[in-house]
N, C-alpha and C positions, 0 to 999 in steps of 0.2 A: 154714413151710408154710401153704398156704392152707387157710382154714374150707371147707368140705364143705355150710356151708347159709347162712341168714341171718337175722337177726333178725327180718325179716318174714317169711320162712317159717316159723318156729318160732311165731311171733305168733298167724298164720295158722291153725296146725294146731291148737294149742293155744285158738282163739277167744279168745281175749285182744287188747284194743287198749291198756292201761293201763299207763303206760311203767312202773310200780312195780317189777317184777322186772327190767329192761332188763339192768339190770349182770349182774345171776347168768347168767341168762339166756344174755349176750353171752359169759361165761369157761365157760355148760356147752356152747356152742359148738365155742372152742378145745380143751377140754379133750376133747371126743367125738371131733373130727376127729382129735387126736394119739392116741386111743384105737384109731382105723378104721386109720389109717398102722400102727400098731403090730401090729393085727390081722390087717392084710392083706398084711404083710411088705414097708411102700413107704416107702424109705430117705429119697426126697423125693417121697411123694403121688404123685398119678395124674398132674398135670398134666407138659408137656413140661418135662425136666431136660436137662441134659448130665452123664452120667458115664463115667467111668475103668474100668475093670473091666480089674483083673491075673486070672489065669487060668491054669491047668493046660494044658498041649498036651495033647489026647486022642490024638495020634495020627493023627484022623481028618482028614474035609472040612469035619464042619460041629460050630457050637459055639452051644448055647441062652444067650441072654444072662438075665441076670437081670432086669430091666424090660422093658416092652415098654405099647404097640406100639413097636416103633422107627420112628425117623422119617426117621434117616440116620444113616451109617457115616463119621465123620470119618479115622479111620484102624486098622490091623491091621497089630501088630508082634510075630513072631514070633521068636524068640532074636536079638533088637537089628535085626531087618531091617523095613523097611514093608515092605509089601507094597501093589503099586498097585492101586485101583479096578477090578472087569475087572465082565462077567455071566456068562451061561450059555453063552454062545462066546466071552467074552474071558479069559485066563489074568487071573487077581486076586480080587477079593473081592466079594460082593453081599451082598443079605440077603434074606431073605423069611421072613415072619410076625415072630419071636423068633428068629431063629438068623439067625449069619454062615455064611457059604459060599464054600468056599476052591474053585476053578477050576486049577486046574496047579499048588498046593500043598498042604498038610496042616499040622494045628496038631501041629507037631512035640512028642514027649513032651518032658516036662517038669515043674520043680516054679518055679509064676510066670511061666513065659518066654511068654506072649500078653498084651500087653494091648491092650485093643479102647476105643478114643475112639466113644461113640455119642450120640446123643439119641432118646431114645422118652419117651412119657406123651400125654396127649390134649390137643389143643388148647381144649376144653372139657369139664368135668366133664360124668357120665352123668346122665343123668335120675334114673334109677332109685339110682344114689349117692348123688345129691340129698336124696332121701324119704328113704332110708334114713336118711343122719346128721339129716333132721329128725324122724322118728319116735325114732329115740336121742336125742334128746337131750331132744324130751318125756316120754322114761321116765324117764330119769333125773331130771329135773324134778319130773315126779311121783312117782318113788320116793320122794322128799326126805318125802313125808305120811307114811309106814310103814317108815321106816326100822327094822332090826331085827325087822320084825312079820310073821307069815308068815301071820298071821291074827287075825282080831279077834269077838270072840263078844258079842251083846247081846241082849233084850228078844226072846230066842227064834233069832235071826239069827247066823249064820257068813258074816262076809267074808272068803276070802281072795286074798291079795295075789299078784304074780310074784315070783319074789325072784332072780332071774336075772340076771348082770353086765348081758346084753344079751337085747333078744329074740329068739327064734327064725326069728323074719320078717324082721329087719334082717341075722340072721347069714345065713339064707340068700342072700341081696342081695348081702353082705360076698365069701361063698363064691365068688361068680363073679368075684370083684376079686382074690381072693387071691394071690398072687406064690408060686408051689410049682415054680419050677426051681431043681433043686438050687442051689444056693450053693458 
C-alpha cells in the first residue's frame, strides 16, 4: 500500500533539511500509513483498488459495499446468476454513493450467495489525509525524546508530555476516512 505523506513533507513540517534521520524517518512513514489503513478500516488504503466482496442477500434492493467511493460496478451475482447493468428505468444494477441498486431484482436471502466485482478509492489522496499522516508521523518522531515519560520535573519546572498512541487532531481527520459499513 502506498505512504500517506513524504519525506519532504515530513522534512518540511518537522524544519529539518539534514538528511541524518532520513532512514527512520522514511520506515515512521510506512509504519504510520499501515497504522491509518488499520485504523481507518481500509483493506487496501484510500486509493482506487478492485475488490471481490461475497455478501449476504438482505433480501432487499439495495446493498452498502464496504469501500467506497466506488467508481464502477464490474459485475453482481446473485445465487450463481449475473445480473446485467441496468439504472433507474433500466431492469439491472446501478450504484450511487456506497451502495449497489438492484432495478427488477433483490439480493435474494442468503448466507454468501452475492458477490459484487467493484472498484472504489480515490484517484488521489486527500489533502487533509496528507497532514494528517504528516503531523503522525512527526509525533511519533518526536515521541521517540520521552519515551515512557509522562512528565519531566527540573530547577523549579514541570514539562509535560502527550503520551497518546495518536493525536486527537490527526484522529479526528482519521474519523472522516473511517470505513464503519458493517462488514
Amino acid at each position: 500500500m502506498p505512504d500517506y505523506t513524504t519525506l519532504a513533507a515530513v522534512k518540511a513540517y518537522l524544519k529539518s533539511t539534514a538528511p541524518t534521520y532520513d532512514a527512520l524517518l522514511s520506515t515512521l512513514i510506512t509504519n504510520c500509513s499501515d497504522v491509518i489503513d488499520a485504523y481507518c478500516n481500509r483493506e487496501k488504503g484510500f486509493l482506487q483498488a478492485d475488490y471481490v466482496e461475497p455478501r449476504d442477500g438482505n433480501g432487499g434492493r439495495q446493498m452498502a459495499l464496504r469501500y467506497g467511493p466506488i467508481v464502477t460496478v464490474a459485475s453482481v451475482v446473485v445465487n450463481g446468476r449475473a445480473l446485467p447493468a441496468g439504472s433507474v428505468t433500466q431492469p439491472g444494477f446501478y450504484w450511487a454513493d456506497n451502495r449497489v441498486i438492484l432495478n427488477g431484482y433483490v439480493f435474494l436471502p442468503g448466507l454468501g450467495n452475492v458477490v459484487i466485482s467493484y472498484s472504489a478509492g480515490w484517484a488521489a489522496l486527500r489533502p487533509s489525509l496528507v497532514q494528517a499522516a504528516t503531523e503522525y508521523v512527526a509525533y511519533v518522531y518526536k515521541s521517540s525524546d520521552h519515551i515512557a515519560l509522562a512528565s519531566l520535573s527540573g530547577a523549579g519546572e514541570t514539562t509535560a508530555y502527550l503520551t497518546a498512541a495518536m493525536p486527537d487532531g490527526v484522529k479526528s481527520v482519521l474519523n472522516q476516512f473511517r470505513r464503519v459499513v458493517p462488514a
